[in-house]
C-alpha positions as CSV (number, residue, x, y, z in Angstrom):
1,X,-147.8,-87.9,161.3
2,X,-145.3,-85.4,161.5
3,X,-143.0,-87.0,158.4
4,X,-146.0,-86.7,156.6
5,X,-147.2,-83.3,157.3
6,X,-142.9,-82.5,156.5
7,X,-143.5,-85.0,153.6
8,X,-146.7,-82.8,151.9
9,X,-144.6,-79.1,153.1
10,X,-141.8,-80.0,151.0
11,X,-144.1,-81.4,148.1
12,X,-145.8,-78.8,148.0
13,X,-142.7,-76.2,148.2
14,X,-141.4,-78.3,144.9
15,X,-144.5,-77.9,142.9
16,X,-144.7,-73.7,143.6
17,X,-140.8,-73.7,143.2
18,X,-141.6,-75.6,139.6
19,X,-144.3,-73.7,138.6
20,X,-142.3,-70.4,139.2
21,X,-139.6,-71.9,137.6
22,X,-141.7,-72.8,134.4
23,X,-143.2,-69.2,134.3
24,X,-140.1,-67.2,134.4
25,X,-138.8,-70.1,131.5
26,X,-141.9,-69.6,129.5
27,X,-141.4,-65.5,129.7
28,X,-137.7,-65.6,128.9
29,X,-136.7,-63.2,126.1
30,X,-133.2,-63.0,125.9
31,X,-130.3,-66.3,126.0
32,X,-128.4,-67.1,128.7
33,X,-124.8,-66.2,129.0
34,X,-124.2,-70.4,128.2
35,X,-126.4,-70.1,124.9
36,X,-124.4,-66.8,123.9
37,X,-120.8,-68.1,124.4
38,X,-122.0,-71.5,122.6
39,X,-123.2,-69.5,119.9
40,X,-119.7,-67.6,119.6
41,X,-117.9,-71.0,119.6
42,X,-120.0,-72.2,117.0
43,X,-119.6,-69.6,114.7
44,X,-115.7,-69.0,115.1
45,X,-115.8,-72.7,113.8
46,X,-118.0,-72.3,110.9
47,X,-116.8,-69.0,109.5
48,X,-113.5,-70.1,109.0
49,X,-114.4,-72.9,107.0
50,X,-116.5,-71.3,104.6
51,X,-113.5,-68.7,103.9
52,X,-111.2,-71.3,102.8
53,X,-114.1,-73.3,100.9
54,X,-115.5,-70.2,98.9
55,X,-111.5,-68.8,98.8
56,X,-110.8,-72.1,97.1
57,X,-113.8,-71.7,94.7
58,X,-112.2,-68.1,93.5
59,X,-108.7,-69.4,93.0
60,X,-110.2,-71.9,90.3
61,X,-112.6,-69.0,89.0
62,X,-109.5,-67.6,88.2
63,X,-107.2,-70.3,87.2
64,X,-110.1,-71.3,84.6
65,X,-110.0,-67.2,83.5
66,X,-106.1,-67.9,83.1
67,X,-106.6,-70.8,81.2
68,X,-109.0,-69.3,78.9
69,X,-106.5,-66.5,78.8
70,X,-103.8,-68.4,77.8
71,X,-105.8,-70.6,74.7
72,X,-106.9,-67.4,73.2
73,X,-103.4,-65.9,73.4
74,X,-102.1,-69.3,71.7
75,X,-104.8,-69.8,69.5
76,X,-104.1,-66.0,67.8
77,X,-100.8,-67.1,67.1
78,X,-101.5,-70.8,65.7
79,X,-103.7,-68.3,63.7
80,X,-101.0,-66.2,62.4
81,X,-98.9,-68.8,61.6
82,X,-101.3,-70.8,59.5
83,X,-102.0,-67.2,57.8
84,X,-98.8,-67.7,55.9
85,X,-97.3,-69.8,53.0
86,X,-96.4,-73.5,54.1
87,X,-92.9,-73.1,53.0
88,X,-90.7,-70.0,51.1
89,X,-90.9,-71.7,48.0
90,X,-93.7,-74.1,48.5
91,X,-92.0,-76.8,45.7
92,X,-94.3,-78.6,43.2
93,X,-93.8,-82.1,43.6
94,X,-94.1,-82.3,47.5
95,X,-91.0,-83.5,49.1
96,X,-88.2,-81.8,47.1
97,X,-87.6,-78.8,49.5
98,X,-84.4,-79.5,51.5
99,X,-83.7,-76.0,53.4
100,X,-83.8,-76.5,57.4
101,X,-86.3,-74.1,59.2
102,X,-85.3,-70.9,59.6
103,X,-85.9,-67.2,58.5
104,X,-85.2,-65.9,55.2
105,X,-88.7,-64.1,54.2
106,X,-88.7,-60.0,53.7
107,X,-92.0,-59.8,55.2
108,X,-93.1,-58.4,58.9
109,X,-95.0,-59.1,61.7
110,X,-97.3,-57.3,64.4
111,X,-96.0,-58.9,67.8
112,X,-97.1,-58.0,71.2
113,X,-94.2,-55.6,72.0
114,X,-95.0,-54.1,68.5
115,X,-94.2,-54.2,64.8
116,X,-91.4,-56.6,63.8
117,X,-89.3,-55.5,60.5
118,X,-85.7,-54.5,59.5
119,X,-83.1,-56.0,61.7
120,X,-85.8,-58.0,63.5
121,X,-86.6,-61.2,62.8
122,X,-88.9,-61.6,59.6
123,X,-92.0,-64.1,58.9
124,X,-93.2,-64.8,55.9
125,X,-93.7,-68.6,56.2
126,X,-94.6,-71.5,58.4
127,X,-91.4,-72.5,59.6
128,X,-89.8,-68.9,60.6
129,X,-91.6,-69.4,63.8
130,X,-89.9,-72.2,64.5
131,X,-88.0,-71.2,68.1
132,X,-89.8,-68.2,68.6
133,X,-90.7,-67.1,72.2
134,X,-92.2,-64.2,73.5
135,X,-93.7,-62.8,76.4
136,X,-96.9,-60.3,76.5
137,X,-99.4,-58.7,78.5
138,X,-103.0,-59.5,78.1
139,X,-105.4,-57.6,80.3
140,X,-103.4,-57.5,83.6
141,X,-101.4,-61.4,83.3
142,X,-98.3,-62.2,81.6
143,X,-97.9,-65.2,78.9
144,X,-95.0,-66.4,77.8
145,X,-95.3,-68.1,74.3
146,X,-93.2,-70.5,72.9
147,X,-93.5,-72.0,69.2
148,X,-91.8,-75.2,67.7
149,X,-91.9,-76.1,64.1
150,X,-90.8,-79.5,62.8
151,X,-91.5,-81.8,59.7
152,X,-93.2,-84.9,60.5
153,X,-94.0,-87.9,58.5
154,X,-98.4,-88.4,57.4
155,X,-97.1,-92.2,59.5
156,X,-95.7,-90.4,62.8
157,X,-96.8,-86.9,64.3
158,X,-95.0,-86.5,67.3
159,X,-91.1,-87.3,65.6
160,X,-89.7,-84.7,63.6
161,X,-88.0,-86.1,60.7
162,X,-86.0,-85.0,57.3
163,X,-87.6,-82.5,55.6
164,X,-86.8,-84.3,52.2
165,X,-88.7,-87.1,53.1
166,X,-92.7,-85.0,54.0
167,X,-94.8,-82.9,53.1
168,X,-96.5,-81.9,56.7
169,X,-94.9,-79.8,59.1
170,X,-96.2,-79.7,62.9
171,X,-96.8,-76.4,64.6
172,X,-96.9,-76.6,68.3
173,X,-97.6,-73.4,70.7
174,X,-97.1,-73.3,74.1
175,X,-98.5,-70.8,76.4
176,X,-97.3,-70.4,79.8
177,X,-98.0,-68.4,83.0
178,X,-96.9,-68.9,86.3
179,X,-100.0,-68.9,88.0
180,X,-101.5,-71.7,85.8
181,X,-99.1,-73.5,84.4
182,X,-99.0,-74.1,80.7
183,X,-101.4,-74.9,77.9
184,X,-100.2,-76.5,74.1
185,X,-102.3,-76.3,71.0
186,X,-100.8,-78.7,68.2
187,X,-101.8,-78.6,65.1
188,X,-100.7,-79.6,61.4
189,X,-100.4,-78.2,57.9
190,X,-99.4,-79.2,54.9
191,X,-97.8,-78.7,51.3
192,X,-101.1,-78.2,49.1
């Protein structure tokens, strides 16, 4: 009889030690110093991650800005190249001019370090730009650009051939930076 008096004591000493135990869980405002260090792990995890995820996103924000950068700066001079004549003397028929690229025109040209006459090199036609490089400031970045004239047969665009033999000269600009790399805009004209 005396176990079971013990027995019902320490039965009864659980249930008010769980209902006090409930009550002060049920009131609780705060965390515990276990919930705040977890919280603290947790974080110093996450954060770090999302840095490098949205530091990645910003460094393509701004390699597509470069890019963009870089196709207007080449697409302004594939523009001021097709402005002017095919050739010097632009022969009627096609296919009888047989001076190499080069300079000879008396004409100038706004670069982007400035006006280009007198003892600088001269453009008047297609082909003086061939072997021109330059390199410019646009709006905080520098771009090097880099143009290659060639004559190329209607058959075969990519192999420079005799100019005695075509009528169609390829222009190729290629605008570089070294963040981005480079970009090339291609594109043809002809004796007409």
């Amino acid at each position: 009889m005396k176990n079971q008096s013990l027995k019902i004591k320490v039965q009864n000493y659980f249930k008010k030690l769980s209902a006090i135990s409930y009550q002060l869980s049920a009131n609780k405002n705060g965390f515990t110093l276990i919930e705040i260090v977890m919280i603290i792990v947790i974080v110093s995890i996450a954060i770090p991650a999302l840095l490098i995820v949205l530091g990645q996103e910003t460094q393509q924000s701004v390699n597509a800005e470069l890019q963009i950068n870089a196709v207007n700066v080449g697409q302004a001079m594939m523009d001021e190249i097709k402005s002017k004549n095919w050739d010097q003397n632009s022969p009627i028929p096609p296919g009888t001019y047989t001076t190499p690229l080069g300079l000879e025109g008396t004409e100038c040209r706004t670069s982007c370090t400035g006006l280009q006459c007198g003892a600088n090199p001269i453009y008047n036609d297609v082909d003086d730009y061939n072997g021109l490089s330059e390199t410019c400031t646009w709006g905080g970045p520098s771009f090097t650009t880099t143009v290659a004239v060639c004559y190329v047969a209607a058959t075969d665009l990519n192999t420079c051939v005799d100019p005695t033999t075509t009528d169609y000269k390829r222009i190729q600009v290629t605008v570089q930076n070294p963040s981005m790399g480079s970009s090339t805009l291609v594109t043809l004209v002809g004796n007409y």
